[in-house]
ZAMARGU-4260 file (C-alpha; in steps of 0.2 Angstrom, whole numbers, plus 5000, padded with zeros to 4 digits):
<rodrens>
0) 5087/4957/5112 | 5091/4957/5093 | 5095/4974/5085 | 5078/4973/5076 | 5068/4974/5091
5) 5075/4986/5101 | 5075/4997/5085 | 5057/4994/5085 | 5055/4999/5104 | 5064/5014/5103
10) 5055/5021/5086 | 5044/5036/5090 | 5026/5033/5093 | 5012/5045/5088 | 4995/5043/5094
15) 4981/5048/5082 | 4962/5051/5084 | 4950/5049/5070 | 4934/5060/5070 | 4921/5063/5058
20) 4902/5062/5054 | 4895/5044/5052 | 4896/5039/5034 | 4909/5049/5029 | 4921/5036/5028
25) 4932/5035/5044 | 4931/5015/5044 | 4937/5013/5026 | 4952/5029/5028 | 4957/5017/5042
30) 4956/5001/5033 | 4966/5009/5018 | 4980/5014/5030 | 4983/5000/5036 | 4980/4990/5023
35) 4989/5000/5009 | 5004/5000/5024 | 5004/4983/5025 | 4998/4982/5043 | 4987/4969/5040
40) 4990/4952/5042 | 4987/4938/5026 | 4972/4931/5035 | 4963/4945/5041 | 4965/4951/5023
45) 4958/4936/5016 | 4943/4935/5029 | 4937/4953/5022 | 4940/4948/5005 | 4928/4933/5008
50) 4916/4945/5017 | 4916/4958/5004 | 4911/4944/4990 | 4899/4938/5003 | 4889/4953/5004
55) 4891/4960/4984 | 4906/4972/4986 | 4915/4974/4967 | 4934/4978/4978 | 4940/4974/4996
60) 4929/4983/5005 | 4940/4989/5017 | 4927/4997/5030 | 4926/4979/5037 | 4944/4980/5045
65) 4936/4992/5059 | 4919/4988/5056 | 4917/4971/5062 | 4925/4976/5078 | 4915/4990/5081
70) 4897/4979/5080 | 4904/4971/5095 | 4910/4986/5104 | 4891/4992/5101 | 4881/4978/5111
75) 4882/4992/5126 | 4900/4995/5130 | 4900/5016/5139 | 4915/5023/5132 | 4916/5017/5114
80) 4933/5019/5108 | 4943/5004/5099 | 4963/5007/5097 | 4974/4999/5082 | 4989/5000/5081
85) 5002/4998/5067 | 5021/5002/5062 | 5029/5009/5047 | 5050/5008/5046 | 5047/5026/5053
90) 5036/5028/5065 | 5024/5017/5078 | 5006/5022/5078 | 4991/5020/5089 | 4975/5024/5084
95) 4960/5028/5093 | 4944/5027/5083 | 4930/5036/5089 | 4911/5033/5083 | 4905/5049/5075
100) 4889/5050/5082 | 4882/5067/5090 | 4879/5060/5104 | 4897/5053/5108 | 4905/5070/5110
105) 4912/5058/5129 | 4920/5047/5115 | 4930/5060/5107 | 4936/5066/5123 | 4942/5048/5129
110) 4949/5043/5112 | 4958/5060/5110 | 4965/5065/5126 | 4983/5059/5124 | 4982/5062/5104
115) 4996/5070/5096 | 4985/5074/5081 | 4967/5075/5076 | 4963/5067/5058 | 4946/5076/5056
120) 4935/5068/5042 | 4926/5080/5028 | 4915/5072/5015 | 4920/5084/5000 | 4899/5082/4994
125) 4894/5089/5010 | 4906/5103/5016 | 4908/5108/5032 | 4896/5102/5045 | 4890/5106/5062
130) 4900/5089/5067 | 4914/5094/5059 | 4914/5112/5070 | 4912/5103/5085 | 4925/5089/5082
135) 4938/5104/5078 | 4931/5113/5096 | 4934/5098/5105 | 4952/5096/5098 | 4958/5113/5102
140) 4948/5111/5120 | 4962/5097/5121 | 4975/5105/5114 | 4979/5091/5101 | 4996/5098/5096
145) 4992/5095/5077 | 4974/5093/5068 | 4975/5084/5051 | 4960/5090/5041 | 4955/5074/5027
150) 4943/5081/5015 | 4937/5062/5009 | 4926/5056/4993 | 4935/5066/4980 | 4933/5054/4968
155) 4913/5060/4969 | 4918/5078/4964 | 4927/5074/4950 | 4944/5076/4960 | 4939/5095/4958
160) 4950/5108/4965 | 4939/5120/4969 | 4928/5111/4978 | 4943/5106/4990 | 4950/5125/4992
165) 4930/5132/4996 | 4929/5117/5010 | 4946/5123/5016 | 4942/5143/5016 | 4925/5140/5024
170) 4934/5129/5038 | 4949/5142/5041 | 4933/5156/5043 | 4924/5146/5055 | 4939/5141/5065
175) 4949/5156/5064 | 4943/5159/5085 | 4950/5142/5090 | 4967/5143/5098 | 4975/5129/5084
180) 4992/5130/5081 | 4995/5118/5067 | 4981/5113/5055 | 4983/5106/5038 | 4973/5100/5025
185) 4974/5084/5013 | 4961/5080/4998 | 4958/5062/5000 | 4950/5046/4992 | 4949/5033/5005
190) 4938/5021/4994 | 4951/5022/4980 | 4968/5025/4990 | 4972/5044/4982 | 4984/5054/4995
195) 4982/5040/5008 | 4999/5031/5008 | 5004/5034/4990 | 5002/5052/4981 | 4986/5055/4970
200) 4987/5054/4949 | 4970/5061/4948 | 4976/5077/4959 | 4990/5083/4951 | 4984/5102/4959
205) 4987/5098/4975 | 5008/5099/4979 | 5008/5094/4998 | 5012/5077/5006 | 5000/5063/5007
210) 4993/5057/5023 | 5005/5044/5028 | 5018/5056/5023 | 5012/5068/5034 | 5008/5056/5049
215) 5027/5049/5047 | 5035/5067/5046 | 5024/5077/5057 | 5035/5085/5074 | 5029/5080/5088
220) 5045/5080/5101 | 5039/5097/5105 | 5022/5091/5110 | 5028/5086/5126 | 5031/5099/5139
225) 5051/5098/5143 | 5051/5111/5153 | 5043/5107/5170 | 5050/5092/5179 | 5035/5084/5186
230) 5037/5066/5194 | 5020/5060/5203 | 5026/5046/5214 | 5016/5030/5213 | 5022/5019/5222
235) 5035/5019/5236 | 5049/5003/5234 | 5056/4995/5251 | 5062/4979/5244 | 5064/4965/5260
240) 5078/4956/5254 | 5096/4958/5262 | 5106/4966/5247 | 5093/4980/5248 | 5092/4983/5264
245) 5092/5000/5267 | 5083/5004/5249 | 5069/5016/5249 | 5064/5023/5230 | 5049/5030/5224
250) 5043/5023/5207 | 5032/5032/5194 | 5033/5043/5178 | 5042/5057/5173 | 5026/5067/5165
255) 5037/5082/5158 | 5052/5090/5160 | 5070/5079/5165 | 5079/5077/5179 | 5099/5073/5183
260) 5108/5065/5198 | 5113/5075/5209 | 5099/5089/5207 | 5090/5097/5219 | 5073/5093/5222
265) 5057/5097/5233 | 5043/5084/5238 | 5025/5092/5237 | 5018/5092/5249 | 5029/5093/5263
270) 5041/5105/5256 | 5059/5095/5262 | 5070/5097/5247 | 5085/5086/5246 | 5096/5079/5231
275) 5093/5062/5218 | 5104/5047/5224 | 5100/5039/5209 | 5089/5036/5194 | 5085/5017/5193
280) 5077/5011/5176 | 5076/4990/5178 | 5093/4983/5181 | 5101/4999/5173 | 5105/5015/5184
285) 5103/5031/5173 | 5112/5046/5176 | 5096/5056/5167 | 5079/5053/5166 | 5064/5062/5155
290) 5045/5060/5151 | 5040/5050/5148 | 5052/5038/5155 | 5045/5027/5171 | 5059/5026/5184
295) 5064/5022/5202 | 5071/5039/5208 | 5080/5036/5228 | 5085/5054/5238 | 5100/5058/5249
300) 5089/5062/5264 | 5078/5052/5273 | 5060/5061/5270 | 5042/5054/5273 | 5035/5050/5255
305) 5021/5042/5248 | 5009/5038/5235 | 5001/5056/5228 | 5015/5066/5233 | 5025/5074/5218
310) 5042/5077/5216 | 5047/5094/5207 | 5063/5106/5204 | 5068/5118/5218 | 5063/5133/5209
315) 5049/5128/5199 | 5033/5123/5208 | 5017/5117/5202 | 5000/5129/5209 | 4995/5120/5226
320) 4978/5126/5229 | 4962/5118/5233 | 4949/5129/5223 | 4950/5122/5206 | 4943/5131/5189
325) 4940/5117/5176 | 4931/5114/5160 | 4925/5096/5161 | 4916/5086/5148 | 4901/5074/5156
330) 4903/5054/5154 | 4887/5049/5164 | 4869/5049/5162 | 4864/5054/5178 | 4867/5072/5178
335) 4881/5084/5186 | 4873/5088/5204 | 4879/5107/5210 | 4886/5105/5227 | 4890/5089/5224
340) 4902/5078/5232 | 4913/5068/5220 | 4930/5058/5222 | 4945/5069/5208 | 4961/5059/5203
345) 4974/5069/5197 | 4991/5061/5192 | 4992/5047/5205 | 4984/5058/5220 | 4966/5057/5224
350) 4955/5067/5236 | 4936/5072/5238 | 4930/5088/5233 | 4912/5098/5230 | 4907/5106/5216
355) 4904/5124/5220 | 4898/5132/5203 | 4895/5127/5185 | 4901/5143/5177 | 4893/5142/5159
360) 4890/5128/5148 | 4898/5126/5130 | 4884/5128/5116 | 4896/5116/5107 | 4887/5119/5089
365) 4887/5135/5091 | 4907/5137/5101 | 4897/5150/5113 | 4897/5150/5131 | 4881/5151/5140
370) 4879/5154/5157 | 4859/5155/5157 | 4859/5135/5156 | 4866/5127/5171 | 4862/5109/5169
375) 4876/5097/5164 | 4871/5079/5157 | 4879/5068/5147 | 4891/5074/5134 | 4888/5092/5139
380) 4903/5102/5140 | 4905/5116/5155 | 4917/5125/5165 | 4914/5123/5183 | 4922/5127/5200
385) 4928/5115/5213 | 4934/5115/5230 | 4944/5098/5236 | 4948/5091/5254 | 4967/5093/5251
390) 4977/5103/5241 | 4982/5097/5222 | 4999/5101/5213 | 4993/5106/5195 | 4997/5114/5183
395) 4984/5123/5167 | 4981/5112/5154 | 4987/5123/5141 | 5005/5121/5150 | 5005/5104/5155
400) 4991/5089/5150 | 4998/5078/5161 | 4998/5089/5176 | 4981/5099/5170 | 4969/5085/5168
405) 4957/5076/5182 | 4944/5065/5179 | 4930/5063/5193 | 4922/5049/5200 | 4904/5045/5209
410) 4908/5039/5226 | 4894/5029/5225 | 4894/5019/5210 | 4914/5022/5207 | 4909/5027/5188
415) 4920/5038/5179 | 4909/5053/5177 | 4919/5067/5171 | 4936/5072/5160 | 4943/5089/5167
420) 4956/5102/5158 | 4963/5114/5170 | 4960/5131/5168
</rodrens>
């Protein structure tokens, strides 16, 4: 493998959600990133320039990048999110856009529940909106590390500063409850290209870094939680051949925290602890491995593992319990049936379990709980109360997303109904 490639594979990658009202210029911000990044090819620039002439646009209407895919992502598809992804000579991005419908609340969810950061739209001529509330709830429900606030069309308010600073003092107010650590705010033109990749002429008020700058720059090592060392096994390796005789590993992905030869370890949920033999990666044997690395780990004792079962550090244990408190967001039209049986998958372990209680539903344009209104249908936000047939190893959300998120299934139909955050 040549240096440039591997340099590419080994560049951090940051994954990036995109929310906002319909109309308030998601499709074109897109477009302008990657096009004023040059992440575009020659002939897909060519084909919108054709089909801006086409249909009357003055300038490369750059909505068409991500709009031409999402008309065929419309003809019916359930969970509408389209990922792009693109590179600069400092970072590896993935983008997942999510249509900006009310009624795709389940969108945002899917397309943002392994962001790094939120890029949440704002058209500067109509301030803050009841979308925009619910698109910030649903990121900090998430724990999206980092939420990038774009106040768009400023070229339609004379590139006025105090238009931008009333936006962005109305937005802290009505977020001020919401447990966001890092929230910035950037006045934008996506049309015309101002604080997108290159600094703005016409903003010269505004000091801070554009949004590529800040999508380049932005710390996200932390965002991973390195503390815990949580290895879901997935699949247990016995290869039949005579050079391997005797190998047992057990393949899967480190989700968070590290681990070393030679430490101790207890498999969940036997409770046999032994010691790491060896950390196999491909044709290389590591001496150290950390998420979200995907490794072959093999033990010093012989102990009966399998697919579900979770290795972790001696003294730091997951909860095991099978009465689970969850906020879930509802994928399906048929509605959430209390008592009802579902499958949950959680890391690679799956088991049946019964909903007990729906708590309280979120009023999610008003951020308030209500516990009057039971009934959980599509898009509908709620925190409920389960019981499964086994134990799970989790851990909360807000400490781990990897450990702390479910989603369930309809035995039935074997439909995804339900995203879950761990409480």
């Amino acid at each position: 493998m040549n240096g440039k490639q591997s340099g590419y594979l080994d560049m951090e990658l940051l994954r990036f959600t995109t929310a906002g009202s319909v109309d308030d210029g998601k499709s074109t911000l897109i477009g302008r990133l990657l096009y004023d990044s040059k992440a575009i090819f020659d002939d897909q620039l060519e084909a919108i320039e054709r089909a801006s002439e086409r249909i009357g646009n003055e300038e490369v209407n750059l909505a068409l990048l991500t709009d031409g895919l999402r008309a065929e992502r419309e003809q019916g598809i359930t969970i509408d999110v389209a990922y792009r992804y693109f590179a600069t000579p400092k970072r590896k991005f993935i983008i997942a856009d999510t249509p900006g419908h009310i009624q795709y609340t389940r969108n945002m969810v899917t397309g943002a529940s392994t962001a790094n950061v939120a890029l949440i739209l704002v058209d500067a001529r109509q301030g803050v909106l009841e979308q925009t509330l619910r698109h910030a709830y649903i990121a900090s429900l998430l724990q999206i590390p980092h939420i990038i606030v774009c106040v768009n069309k400023m070229d339609l308010v004379d590139f006025s500063q105090a238009t931008f600073d009333a936006i962005q003092k109305d937005l802290k107010t009505k977020t001020a409850s919401l447990p966001v650590k890092d929230i910035r705010y950037v006045p934008i033109s996506a049309l015309l290209g101002d604080n997108v990749v290159d600094a703005s002429q016409n903003m010269p008020w505004y000091p801070g870094p554009t949004l590529m700058s800040l999508l380049e720059n932005i710390y996200i090592s932390d965002d991973i939680n390195h503390q815990n060392f949580r290895f879901p096994v997935q699949y247990v390796v016995r290869p039949q051949a005579k050079d391997w005789h005797d190998y047992r590993g057990y393949a899967g992905r480190v989700v968070s925290g590290s681990v070393k030869v030679g430490d101790k370890v207890t498999v969940l949920p036997s409770g046999f602890s032994s010691t790491v033999k060896t950390i196999d990666f491909y044709k290389e044997t590591l001496q150290e491995a950390s998420a979200p690395q995907s490794v072959t780990i093999t033990l010093n004792d012989d102990i009966d593992i399998s697919r579900g079962d979770m290795l972790v550090k001696e003294l730091d244990h997951p909860q095991v319990n099978q009465d689970i408190d969850m906020m879930i967001c509802w994928f399906n039209e048929r509605k959430l049936v209390p008592r009802g049986k579902y499958i949950i998958r959680h890391t690679s372990a799956e088991a049946k379990c019964m909903i007990k209680e729906v708590v309280f539903k979120v009023n999610i344009n008003t951020m308030k709980e209500n516990s009057d209104d039971k009934e959980v249908g599509m898009n509908d936000i709620a925190r409920i109360a389960i019981r499964t047939t086994k134990p799970l190893f989790f851990d909360s959300y807000q400490m781990n997303r990897e450990t702390g998120s479910i989603i369930l299934v309809d035995e039935g139909t074997n439909e995804t109904v339900a995203a879950g955050m761990i409480i």
